[in-house]
C-alpha positions as CSV (number, residue, x, y, z in Angstrom):
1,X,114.6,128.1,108.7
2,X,113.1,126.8,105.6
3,X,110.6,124.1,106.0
4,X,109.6,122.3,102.7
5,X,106.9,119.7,102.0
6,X,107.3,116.8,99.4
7,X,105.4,114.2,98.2
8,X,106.6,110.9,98.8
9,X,104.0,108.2,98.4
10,X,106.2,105.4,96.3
11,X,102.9,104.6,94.8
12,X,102.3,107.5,92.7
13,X,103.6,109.1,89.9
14,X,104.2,112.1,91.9
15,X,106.7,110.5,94.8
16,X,109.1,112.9,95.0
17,X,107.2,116.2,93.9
18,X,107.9,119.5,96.2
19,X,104.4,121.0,97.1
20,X,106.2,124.1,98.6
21,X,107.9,125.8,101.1
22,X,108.2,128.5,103.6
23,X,110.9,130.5,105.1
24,X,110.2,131.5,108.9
25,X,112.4,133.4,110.8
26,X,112.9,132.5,114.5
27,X,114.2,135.1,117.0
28,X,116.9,133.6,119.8
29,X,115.1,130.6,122.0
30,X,111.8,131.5,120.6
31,X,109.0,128.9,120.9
32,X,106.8,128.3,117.3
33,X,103.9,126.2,117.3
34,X,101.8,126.1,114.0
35,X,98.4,123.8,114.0
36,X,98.3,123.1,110.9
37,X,102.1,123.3,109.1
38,X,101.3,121.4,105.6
39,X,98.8,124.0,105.0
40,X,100.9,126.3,106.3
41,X,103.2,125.9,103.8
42,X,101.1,125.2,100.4
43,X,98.8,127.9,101.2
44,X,95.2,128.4,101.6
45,X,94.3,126.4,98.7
46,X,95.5,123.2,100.0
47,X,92.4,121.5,101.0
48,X,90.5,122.0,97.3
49,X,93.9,121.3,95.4
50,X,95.0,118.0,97.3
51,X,91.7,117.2,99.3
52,X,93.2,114.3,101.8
53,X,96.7,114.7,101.7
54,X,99.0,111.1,102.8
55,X,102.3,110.4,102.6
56,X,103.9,113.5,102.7
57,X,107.0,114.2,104.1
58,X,108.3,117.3,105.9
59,X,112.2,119.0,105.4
60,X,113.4,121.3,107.6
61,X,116.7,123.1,107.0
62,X,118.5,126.3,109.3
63,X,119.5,128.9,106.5
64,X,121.4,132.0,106.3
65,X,122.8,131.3,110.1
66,X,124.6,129.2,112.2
67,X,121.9,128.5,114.3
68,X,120.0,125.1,115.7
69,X,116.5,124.3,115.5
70,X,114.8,121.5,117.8
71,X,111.6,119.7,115.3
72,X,109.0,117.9,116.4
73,X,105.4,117.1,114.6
74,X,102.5,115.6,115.6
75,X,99.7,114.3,113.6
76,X,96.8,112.6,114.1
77,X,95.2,109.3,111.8
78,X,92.0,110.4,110.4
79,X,90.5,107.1,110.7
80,X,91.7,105.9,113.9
81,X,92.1,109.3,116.0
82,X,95.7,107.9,117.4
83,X,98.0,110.4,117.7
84,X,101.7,110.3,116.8
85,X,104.7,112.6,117.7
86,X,108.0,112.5,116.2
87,X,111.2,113.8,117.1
88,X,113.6,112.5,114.4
């Protein structure tokens, strides 16, 4: 599976912009959790290079298989503490 992070506040200048991506390879029915996935994928240097990151959006695509993936994220408003989970 690749998973790839874009920018895509229609506000800026850099809507649109990849930040990066990561392959992962899942075994057969195996369960991945990862805390923090943006990071994940732009690295360790993701907090000094893009500080309070917003309005990114997250692409996930199954390669080099036939194989299905279920996705869901969760992520939580800095400002309000609310929770959301999506499954789309």
């Amino acid at each position: 599976m690749r998973v790839s992070v874009y920018y895509s506040d229609p506000q800026s200048l850099a809507a649109g912009a990849k930040l990066g991506s990561k392959e992962i390879t899942l075994e057969p029915n195996q369960f991945l959790s990862e805390s923090n996935l943006v990071q994940a994928v732009i690295g360790p240097d993701r907090q000094t290079k893009f500080r309070d990151l917003t309005g990114v959006q997250v692409q996930f695509d199954v390669i080099g298989s036939t194989g299905a993936v279920l996705v869901y994220t969760s992520s939580v408003d800095n400002g309000t503490g609310d929770s959301i989970l999506r499954t789309e």
